[in-house]
N, C-alpha and C positions, 0 to 999 in steps of 0.2 A: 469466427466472428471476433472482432476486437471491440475495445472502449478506449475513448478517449480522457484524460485525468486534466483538465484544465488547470494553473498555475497561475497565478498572478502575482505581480511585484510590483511592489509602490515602487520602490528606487532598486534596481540592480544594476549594481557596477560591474567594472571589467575582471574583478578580482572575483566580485558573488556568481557570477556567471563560469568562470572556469573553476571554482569550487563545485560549483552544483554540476559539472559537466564532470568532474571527479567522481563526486557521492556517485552518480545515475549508472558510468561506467561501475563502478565498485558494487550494486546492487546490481546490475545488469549481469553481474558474472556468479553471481550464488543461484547454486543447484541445489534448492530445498523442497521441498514439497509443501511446507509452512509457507513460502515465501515467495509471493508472487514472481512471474517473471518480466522483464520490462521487456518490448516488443523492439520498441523505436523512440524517437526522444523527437521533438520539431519544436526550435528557437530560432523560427524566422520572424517572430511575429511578438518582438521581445517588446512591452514587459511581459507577456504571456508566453507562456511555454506546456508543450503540450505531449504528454508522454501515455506511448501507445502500451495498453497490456492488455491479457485475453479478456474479453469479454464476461463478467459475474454476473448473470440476472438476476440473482437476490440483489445484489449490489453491496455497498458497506456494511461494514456490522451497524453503523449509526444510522442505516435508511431503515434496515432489517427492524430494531427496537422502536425508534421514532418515527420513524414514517410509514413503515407497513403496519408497525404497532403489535410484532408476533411475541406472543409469551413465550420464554423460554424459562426451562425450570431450574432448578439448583445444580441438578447433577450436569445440566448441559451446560450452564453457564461456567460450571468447573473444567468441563471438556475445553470449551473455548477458551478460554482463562490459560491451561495446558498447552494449549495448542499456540498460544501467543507466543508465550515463553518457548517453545521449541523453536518457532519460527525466529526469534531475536536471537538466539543463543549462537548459529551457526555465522550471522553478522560482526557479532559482539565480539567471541571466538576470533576471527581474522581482522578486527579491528576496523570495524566497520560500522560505523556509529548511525542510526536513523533520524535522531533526536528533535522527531515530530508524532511520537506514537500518537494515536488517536482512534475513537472508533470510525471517526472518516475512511481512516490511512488500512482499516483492514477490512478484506475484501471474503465474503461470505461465499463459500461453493455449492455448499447443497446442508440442509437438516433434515436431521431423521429424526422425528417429532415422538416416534414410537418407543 
């Protein structure tokens, strides 16, 4: 199963466009377990852009807190906290900048609540 990441751009020029087609390829080649994988990229339908990765049924960390509303306690909010920072470090590491962290931007796989 995949999901779709919708993208929107008020104004993207010919220059934001082969930047962003940079960053995607540059995120698309890191092997982390932190760090999602991007599937497919589809900019036929610019200013939208629409980039395919596996499927999260939790979905974001910001659906996870704000919209499903799940308590998470200290100790797991540390694990996750942890796990960010791993995830950035192997980017950062090869100069590979994300510079839109958010909890939109991270994608939740399973909690163990126990």
């Amino acid at each position: 199963e995949v999901g779709c990441r919708v993208i929107a751009f008020d104004r993207l020029s010919r220059y934001d466009l082969e930047g962003l087609q940079k960053d995607i390829e540059d995120l698309s080649g890191i092997n982390s377990q932190y760090v999602c994988n991007t599937l497919g990229v589809c900019v036929d339908n610019i200013p939208y852009i629409y980039i395919i990765n596996p499927l999260f049924k939790l979905g974001s960390l910001y659906d996870v807190l704000h919209v499903q509303k799940m308590h998470i306690d200290l100790k797991k909010r540390m694990e996750i906290a942890k796990n960010i920072a791993f995830g950035m470090h192997y980017p950062h590491e090869n100069k590979i900048y994300h510079f839109h962290l958010s909890s939109k931007n991270i994608y939740v796989i399973f909690f163990n609540l126990s």
